[in-house]
Backbone as CSV, one residue per row, in Angstrom:
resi,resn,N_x,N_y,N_z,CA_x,CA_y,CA_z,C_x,C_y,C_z
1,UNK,-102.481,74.057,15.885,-101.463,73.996,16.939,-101.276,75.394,17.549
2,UNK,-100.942,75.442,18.861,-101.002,77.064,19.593,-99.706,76.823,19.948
3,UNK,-98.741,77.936,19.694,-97.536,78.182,20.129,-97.303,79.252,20.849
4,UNK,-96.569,79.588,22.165,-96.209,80.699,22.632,-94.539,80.862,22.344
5,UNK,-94.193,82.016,22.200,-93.200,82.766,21.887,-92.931,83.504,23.250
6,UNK,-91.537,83.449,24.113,-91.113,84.376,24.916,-90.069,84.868,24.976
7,UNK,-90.274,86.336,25.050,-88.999,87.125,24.616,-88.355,86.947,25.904
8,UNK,-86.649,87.236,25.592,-85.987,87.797,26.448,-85.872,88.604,27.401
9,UNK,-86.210,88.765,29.085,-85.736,90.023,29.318,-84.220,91.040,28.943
10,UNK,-84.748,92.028,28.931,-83.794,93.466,28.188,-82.340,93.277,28.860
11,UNK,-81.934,92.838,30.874,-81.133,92.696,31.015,-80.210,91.767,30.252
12,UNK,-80.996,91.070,29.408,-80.188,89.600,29.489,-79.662,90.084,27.397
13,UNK,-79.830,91.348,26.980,-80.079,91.584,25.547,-79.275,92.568,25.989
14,UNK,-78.088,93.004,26.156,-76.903,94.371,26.016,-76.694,94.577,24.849
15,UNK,-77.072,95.884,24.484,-76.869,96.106,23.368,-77.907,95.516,22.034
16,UNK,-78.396,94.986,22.315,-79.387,94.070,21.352,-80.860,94.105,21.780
17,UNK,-81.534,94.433,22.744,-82.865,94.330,23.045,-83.614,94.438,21.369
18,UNK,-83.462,95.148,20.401,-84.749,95.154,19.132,-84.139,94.019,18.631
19,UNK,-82.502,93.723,18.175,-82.492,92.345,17.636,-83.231,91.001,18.088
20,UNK,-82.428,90.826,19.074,-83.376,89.639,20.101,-84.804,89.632,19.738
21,UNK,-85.718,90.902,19.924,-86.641,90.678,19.617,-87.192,90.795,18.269
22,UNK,-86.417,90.769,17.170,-86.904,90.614,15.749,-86.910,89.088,15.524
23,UNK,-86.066,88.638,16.252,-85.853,86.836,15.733,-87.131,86.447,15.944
24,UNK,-87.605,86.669,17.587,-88.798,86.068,17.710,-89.939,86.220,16.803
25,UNK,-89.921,87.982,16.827,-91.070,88.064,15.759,-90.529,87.600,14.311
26,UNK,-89.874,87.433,13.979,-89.738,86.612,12.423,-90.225,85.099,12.559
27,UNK,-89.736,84.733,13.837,-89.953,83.248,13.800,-91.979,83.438,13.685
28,UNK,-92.336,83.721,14.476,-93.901,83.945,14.759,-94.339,84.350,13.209
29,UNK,-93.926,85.230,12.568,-94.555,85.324,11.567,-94.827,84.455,9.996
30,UNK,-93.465,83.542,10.258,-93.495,82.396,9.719,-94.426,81.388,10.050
31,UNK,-94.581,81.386,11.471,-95.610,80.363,11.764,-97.003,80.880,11.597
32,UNK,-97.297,82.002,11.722,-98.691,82.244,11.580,-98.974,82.032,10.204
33,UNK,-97.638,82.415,9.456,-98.241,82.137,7.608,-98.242,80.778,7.766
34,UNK,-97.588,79.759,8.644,-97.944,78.306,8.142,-99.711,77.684,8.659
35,UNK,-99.996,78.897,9.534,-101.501,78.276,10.000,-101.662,78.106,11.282
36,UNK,-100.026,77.962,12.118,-100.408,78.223,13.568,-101.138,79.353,14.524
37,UNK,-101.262,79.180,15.532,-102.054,79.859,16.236,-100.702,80.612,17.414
38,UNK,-99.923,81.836,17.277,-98.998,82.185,17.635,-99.561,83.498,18.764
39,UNK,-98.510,83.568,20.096,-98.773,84.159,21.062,-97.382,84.297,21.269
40,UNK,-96.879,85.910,21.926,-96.184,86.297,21.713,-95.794,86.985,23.628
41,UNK,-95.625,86.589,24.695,-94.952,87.297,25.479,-93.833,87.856,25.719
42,UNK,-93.223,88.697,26.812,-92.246,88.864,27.191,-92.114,88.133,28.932
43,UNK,-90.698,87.711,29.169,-90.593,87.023,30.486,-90.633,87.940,31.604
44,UNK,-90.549,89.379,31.091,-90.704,90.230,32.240,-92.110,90.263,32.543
45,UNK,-93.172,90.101,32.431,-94.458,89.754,32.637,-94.976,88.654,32.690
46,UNK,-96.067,88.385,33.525,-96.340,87.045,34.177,-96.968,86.631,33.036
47,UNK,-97.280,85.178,33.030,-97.226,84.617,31.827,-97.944,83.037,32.019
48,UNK,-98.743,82.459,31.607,-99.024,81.224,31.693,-98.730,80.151,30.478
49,UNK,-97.903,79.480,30.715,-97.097,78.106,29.956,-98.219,77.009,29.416
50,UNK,-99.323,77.094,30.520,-100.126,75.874,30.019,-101.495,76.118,28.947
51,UNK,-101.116,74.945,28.015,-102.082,75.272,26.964,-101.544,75.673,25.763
52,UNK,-100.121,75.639,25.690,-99.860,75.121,24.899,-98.889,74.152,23.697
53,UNK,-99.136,73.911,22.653,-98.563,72.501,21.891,-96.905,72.624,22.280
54,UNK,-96.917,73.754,21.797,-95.002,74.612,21.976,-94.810,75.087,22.278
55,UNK,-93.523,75.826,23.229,-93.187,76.489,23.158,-91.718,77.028,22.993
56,UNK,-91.798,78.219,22.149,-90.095,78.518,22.251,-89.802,79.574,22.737
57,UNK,-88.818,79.657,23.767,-88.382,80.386,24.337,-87.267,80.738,24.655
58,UNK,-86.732,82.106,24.457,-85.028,82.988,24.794,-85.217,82.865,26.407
59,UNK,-86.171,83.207,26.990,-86.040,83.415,28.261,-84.950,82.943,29.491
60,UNK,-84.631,83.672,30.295,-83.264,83.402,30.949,-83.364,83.229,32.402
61,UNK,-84.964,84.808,32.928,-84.818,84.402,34.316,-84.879,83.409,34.817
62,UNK,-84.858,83.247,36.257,-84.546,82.058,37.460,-86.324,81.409,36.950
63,UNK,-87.032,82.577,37.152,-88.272,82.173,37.688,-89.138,81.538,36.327
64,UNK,-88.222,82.210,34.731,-88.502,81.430,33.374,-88.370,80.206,33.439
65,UNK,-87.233,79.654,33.919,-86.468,78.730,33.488,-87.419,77.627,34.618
66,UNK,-87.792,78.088,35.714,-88.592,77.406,36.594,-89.830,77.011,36.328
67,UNK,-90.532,77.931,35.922,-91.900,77.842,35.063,-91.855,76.690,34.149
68,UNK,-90.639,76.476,33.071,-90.885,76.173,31.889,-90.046,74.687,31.950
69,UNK,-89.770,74.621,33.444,-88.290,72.990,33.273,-89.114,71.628,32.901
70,UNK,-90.768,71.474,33.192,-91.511,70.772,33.073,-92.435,70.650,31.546
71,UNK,-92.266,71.589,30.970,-92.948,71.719,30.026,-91.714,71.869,28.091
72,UNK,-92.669,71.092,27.716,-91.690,71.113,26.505,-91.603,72.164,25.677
73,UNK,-90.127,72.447,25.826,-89.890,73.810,24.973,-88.545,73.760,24.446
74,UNK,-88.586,74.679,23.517,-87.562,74.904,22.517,-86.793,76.428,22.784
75,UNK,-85.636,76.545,23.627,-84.615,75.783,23.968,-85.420,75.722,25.052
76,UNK,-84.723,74.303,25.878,-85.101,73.635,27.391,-84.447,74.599,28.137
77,UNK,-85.242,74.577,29.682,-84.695,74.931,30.814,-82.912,74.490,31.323
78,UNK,-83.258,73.433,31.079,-82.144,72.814,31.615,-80.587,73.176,30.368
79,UNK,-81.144,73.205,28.954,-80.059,73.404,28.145,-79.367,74.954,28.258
80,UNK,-80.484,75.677,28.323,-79.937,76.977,28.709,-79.359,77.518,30.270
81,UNK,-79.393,76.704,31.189,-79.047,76.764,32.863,-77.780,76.367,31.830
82,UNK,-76.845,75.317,31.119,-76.262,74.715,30.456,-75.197,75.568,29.815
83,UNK,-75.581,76.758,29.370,-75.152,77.662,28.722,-73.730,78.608,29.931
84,UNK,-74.051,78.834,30.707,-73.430,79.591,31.768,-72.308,78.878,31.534
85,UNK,-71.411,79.830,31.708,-69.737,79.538,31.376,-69.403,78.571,32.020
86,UNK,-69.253,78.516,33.434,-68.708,77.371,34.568,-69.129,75.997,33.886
87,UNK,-70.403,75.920,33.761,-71.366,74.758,33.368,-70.826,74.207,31.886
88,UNK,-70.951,75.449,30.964,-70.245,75.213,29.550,-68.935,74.532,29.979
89,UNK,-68.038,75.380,30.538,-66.652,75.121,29.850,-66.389,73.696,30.872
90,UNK,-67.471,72.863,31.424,-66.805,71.716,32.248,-67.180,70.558,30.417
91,UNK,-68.686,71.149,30.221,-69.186,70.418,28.722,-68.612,70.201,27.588
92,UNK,-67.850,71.363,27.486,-66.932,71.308,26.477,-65.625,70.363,26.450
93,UNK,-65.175,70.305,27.929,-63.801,69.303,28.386,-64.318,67.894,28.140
94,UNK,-65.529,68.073,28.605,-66.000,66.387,28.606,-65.628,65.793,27.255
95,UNK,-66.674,66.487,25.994,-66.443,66.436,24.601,-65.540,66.779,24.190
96,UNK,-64.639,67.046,24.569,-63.460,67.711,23.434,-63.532,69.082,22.927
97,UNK,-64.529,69.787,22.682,-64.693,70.823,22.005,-63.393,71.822,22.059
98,UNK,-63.099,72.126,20.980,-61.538,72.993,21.037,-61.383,74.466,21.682
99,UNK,-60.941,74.652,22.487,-60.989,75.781,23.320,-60.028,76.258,23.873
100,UNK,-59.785,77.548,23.799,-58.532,78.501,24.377,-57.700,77.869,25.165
101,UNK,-56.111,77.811,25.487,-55.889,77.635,26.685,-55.682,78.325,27.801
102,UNK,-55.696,77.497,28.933,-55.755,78.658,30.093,-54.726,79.576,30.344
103,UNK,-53.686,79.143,29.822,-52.073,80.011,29.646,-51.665,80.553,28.419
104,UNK,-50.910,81.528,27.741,-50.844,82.236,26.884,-50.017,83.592,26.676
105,UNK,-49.650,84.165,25.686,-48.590,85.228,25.563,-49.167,86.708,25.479
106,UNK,-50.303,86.742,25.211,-51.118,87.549,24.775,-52.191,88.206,25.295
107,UNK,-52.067,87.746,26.843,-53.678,88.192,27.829,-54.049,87.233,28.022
108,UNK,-55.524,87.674,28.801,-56.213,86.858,29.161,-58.083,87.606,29.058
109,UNK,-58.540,86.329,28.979,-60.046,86.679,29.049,-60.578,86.599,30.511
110,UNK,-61.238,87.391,31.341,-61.961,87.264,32.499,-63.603,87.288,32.443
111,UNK,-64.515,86.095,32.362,-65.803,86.209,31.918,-66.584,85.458,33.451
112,UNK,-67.673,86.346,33.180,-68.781,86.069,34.671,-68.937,83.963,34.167
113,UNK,-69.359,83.356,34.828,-69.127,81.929,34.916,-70.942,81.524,35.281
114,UNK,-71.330,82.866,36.175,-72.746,81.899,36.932,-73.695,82.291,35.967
115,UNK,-73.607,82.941,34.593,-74.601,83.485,34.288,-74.279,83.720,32.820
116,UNK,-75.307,84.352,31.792,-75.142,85.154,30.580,-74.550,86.769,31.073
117,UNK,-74.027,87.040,30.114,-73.129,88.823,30.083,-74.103,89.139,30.065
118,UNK,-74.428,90.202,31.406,-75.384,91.287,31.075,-75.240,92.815,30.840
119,UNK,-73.483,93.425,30.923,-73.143,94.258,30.483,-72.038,94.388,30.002
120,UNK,-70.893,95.217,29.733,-69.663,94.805,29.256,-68.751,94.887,30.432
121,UNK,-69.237,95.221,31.399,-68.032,94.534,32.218,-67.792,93.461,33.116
122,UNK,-68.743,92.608,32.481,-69.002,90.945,32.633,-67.916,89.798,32.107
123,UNK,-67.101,90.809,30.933,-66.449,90.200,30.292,-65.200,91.005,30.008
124,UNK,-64.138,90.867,30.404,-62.608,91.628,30.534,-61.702,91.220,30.011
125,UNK,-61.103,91.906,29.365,-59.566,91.554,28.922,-58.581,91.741,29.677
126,UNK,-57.602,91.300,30.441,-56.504,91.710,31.033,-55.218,91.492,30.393
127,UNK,-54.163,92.528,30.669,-53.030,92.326,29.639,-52.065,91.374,30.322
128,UNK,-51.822,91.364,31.703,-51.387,91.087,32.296,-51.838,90.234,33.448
129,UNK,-50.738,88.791,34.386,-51.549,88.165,35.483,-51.585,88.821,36.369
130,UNK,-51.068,90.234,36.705,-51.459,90.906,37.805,-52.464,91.666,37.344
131,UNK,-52.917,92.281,36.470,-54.268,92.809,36.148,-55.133,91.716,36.161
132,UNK,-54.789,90.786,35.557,-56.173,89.413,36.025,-56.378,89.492,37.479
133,UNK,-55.539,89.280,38.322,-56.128,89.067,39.508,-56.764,90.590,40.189
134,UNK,-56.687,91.423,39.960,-57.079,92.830,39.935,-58.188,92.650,39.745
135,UNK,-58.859,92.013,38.491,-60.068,91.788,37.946,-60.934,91.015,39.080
136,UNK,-60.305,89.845,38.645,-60.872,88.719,39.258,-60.982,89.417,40.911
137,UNK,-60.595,90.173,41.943,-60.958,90.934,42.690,-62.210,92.025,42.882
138,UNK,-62.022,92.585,40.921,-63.185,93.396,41.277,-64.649,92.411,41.556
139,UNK,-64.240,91.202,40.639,-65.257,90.407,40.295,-66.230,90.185,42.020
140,UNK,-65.467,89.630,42.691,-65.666,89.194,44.262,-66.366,90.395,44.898
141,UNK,-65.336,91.489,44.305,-66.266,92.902,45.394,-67.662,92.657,44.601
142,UNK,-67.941,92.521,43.304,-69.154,92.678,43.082,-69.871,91.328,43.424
143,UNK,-69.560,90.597,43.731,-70.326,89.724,44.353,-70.574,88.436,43.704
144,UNK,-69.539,88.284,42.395,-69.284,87.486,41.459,-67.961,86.293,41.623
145,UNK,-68.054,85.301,42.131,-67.694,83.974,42.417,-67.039,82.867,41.523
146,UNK,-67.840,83.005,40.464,-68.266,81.938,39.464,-67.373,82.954,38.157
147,UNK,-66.453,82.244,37.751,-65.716,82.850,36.607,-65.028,81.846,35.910
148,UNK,-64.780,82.270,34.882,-63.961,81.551,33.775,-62.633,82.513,33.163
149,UNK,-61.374,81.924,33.234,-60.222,82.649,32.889,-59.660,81.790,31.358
150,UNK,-59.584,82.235,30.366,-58.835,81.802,29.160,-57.944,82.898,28.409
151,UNK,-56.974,82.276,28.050,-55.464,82.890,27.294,-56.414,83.842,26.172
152,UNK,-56.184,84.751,25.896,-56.228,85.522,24.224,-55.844,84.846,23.466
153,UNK,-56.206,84.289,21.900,-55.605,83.657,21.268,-55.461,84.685,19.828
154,UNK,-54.920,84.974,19.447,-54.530,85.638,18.285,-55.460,84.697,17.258
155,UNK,-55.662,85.848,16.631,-56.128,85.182,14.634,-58.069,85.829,14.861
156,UNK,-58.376,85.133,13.568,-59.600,85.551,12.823,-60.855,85.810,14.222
157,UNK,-61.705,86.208,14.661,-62.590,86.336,15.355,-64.081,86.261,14.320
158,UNK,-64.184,84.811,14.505,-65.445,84.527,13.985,-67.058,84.341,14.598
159,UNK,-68.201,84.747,14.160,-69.337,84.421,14.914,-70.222,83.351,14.101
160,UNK,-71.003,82.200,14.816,-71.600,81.513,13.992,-72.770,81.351,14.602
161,UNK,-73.670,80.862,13.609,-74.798,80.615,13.840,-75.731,79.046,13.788
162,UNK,-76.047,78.527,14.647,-76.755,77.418,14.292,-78.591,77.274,14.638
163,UNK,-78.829,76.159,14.059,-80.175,75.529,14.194,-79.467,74.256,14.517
164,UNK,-80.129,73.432,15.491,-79.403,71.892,15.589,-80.216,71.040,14.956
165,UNK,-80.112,70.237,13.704,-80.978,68.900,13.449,-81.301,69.551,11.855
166,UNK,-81.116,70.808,11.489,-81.812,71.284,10.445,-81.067,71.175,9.305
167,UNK,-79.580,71.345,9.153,-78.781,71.805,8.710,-78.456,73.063,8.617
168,UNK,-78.989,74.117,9.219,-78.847,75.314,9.192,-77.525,75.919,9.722
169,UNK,-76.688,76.486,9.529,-75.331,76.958,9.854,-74.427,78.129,9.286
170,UNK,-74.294,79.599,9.718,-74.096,80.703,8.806,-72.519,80.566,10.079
171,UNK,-71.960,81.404,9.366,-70.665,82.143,10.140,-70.110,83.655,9.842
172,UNK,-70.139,84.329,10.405,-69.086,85.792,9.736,-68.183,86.310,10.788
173,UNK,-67.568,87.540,10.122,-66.637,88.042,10.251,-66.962,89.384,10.793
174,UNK,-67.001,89.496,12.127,-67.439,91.295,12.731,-66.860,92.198,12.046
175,UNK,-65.804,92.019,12.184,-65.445,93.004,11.602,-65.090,93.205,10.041
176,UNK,-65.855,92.832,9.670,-66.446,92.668,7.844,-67.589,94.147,7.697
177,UNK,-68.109,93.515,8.804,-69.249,94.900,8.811,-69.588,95.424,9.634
178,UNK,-68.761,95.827,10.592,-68.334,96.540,11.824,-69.751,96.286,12.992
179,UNK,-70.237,95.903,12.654,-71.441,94.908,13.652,-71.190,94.484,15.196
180,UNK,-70.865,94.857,16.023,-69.952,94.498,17.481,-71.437,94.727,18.836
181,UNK,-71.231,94.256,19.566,-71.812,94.415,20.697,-70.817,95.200,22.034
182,UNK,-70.055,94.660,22.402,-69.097,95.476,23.142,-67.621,96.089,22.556
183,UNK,-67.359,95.900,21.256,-66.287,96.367,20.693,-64.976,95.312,21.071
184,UNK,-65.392,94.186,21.704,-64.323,93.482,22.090,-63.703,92.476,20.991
185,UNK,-63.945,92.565,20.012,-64.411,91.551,18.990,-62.766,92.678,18.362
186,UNK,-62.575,93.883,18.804,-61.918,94.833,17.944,-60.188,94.141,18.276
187,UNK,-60.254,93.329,19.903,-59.121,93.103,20.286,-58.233,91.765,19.166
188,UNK,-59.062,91.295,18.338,-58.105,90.718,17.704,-57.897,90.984,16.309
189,UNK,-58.406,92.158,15.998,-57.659,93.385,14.886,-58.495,92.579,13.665
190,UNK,-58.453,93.363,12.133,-59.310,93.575,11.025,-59.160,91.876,10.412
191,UNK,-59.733,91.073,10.463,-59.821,89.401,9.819,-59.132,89.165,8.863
192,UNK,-58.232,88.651,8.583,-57.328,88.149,7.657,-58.051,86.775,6.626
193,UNK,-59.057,86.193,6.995,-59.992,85.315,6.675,-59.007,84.510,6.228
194,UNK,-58.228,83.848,7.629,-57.199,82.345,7.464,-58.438,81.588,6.796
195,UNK,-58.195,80.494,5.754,-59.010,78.971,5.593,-59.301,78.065,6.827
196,UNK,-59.881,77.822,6.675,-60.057,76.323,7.792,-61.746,75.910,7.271
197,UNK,-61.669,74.465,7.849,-63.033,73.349,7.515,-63.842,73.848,8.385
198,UNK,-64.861,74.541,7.394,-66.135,74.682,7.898,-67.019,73.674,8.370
199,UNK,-66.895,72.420,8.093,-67.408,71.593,8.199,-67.010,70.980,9.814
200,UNK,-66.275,71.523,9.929,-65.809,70.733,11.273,-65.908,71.124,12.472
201,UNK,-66.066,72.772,12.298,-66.689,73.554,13.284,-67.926,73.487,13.559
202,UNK,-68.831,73.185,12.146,-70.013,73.082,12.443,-70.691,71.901,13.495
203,UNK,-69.830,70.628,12.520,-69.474,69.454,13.772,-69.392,69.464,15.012
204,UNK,-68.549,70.354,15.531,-67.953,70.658,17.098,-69.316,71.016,17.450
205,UNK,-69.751,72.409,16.432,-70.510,73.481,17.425,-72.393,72.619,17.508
206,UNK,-72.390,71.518,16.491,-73.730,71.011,16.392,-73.372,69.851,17.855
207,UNK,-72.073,69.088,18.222,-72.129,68.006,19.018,-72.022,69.020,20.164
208,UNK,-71.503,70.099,20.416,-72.105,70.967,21.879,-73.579,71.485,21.952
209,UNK,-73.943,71.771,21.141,-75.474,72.238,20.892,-76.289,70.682,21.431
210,UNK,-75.952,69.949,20.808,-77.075,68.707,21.421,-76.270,68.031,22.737
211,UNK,-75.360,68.441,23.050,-74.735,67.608,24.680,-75.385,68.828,25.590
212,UNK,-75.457,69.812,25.741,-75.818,70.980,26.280,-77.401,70.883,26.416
213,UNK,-78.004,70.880,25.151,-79.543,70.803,25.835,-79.788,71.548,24.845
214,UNK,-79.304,72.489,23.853,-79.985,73.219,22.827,-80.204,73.287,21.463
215,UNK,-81.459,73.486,20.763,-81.547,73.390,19.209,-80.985,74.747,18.632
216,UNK,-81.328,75.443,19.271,-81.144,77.087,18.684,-79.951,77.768,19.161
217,UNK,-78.527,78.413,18.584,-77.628,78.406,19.637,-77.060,79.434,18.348
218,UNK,-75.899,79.850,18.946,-74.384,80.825,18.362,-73.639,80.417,18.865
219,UNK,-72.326,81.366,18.747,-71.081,81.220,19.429,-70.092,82.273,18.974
220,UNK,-68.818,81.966,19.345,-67.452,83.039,19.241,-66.222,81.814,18.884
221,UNK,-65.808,81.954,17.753,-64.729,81.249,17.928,-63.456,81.566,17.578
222,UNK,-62.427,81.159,17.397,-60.920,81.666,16.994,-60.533,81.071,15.976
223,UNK,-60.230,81.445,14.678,-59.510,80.887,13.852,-57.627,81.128,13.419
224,UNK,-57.200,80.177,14.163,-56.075,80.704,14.336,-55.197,80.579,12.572
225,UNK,-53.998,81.190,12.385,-53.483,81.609,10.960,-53.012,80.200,10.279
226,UNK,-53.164,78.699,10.984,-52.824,77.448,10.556,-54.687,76.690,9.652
227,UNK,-54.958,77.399,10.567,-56.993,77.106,10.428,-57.335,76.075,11.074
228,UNK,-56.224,75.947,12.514,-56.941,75.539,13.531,-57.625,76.240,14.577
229,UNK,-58.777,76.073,15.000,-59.712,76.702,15.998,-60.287,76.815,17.459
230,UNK,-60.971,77.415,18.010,-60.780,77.168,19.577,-62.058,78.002,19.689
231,UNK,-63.244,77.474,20.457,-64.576,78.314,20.320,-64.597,78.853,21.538
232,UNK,-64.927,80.269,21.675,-64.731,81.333,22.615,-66.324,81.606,23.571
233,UNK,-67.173,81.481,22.858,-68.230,81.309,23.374,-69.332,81.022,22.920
234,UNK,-70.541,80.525,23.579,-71.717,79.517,23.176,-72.682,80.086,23.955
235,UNK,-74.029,80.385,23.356,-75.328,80.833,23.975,-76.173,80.266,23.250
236,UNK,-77.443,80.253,23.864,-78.521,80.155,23.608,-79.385,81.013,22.751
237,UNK,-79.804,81.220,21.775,-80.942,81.908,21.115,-79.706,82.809,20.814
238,UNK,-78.878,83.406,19.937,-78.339,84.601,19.519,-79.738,85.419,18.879
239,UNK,-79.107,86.361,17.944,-80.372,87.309,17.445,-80.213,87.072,16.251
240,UNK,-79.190,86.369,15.412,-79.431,85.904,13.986,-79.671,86.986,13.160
241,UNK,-79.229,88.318,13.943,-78.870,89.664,12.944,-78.844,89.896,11.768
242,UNK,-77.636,88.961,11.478,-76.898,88.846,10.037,-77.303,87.631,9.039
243,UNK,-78.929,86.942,9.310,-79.280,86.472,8.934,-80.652,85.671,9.284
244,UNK,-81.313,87.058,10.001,-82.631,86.633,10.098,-83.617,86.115,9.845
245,UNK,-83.763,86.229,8.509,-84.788,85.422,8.011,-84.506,83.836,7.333
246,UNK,-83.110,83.642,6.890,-82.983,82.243,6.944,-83.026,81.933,8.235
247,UNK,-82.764,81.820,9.282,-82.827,81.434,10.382,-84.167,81.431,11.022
248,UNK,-85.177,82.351,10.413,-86.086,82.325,11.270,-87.246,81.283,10.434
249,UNK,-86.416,81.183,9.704,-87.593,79.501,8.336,-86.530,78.361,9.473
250,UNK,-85.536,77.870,9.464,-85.035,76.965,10.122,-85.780,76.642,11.162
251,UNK,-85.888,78.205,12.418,-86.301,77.837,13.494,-88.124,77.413,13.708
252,UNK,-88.583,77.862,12.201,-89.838,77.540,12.495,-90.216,75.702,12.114
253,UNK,-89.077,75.751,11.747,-88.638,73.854,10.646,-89.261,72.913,11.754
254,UNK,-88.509,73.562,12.666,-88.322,72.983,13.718,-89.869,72.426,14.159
255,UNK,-90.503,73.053,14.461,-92.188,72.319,14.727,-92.682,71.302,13.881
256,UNK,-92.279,71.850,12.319,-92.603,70.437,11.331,-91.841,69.112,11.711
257,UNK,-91.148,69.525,12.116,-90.311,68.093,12.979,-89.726,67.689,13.955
């Protein structure tokens, strides 16, 4: 079997460009020990899709996602177009999935809507509704339309990890091991590690993973001090940092079945 592997472009990896790209190469190296025949691009270079059995791909651009909407791959075109906030947070209402509300005592979140974060000021905290709309202004001067506004919710700031179909499912605590991408993770202070059913998040976060379009996914969620929850955000392909190599046997599972 011939598989291609395509990395991420770097815009779409803040802060993470070598993680991102260790997943892939872990995943690849699993498969070559199983006997596949593994090929390894990046989406910033032209690239040909045909020929072969699989493929899996982080890839994000317009012109990836175009290439690859016809051809079977792991995550789909269409699940990751899926991913973008606007698109998410209509997916999530449909299903239920538990999520911030739009009103609140504590701030607010201001996040880009048409797209993945490609730097940190894609994604804002405001303390106040006149600093939101401040924001949401700069947003327009930059040429940004498409947004999503949710309340701050106080309590635990958790990150999780999935495989969909595998059973695969990790979760932690950033600030356990000071591990952050934009330091925003700092705004809801050192984890108190409230209880709540793991099992049920996983639930939520596996029935958005397959309504969305994706096998391979993360997220952000809130565990508030009762150990009820509210998931903050959902992507495609995380980097599985904090647990690379189980994750990267899961994601290779995935071809055996």
């Amino acid at each position: 079997m011939k598989i291609l592997l395509v990395q991420r472009a770097e815009v779409f990896s803040p802060n993470s460009v070598e993680k991102d790209k260790a997943i892939l190469e872990a995943v690849g190296a699993k498969l070559c020990a199983a006997g596949y025949e593994v090929e390894m691009v990046s989406e910033e270079q032209p690239f040909n899709a045909v020929g072969y059995d699989r493929i899996f791909s982080m890839g994000r651009l317009p012109e990836t996602l175009d290439k690859l909407r016809d051809v079977p791959t792991i995550n789909t075109s269409a699940g990751i177009a899926n991913c973008a906030r606007c698109r998410l947070e209509t997916v999530m209402q449909q299903i239920g999935t538990p999520m911030p509300p739009s009103e609140g005592a504590h701030g607010y979140w201001l996040k880009r809507g048409d797209a993945a974060a490609q730097d940190k000021s894609d994604v804002q905290f405001a303390a106040t509704p006149a600093e939101l709309n401040e924001k949401i202004e700069a947003f327009k001067q930059r040429g940004i339309t498409a947004y999503t506004v949710s309340a701050h919710v106080p309590g635990d700031l958790v990150k999780f990890y999935g495989v969909a179909g595998t059973g695969f499912f990790r979760y932690y605590y950033p600030t356990d091991d000071g591990d952050t991408k934009f330091n925003d993770e700092l705004r809801n202070g050192t984890a108190r590690h409230y209880p709540f059913v793991v099992e049920a998040l996983q639930s939520d976060a596996e029935k958005l993973a397959q309504t969305v379009g994706v096998y391979v996914y993360g997220g952000d969620c809130i565990i508030r001090e009762d150990g009820s929850y509210c998931v903050i955000d959902f992507n495609d392909w995380p980097s599985f940092s904090r647990c690379r190599d189980e994750a990267a046997r899961a994601i290779a599972s995935l071809i055996e079945n």
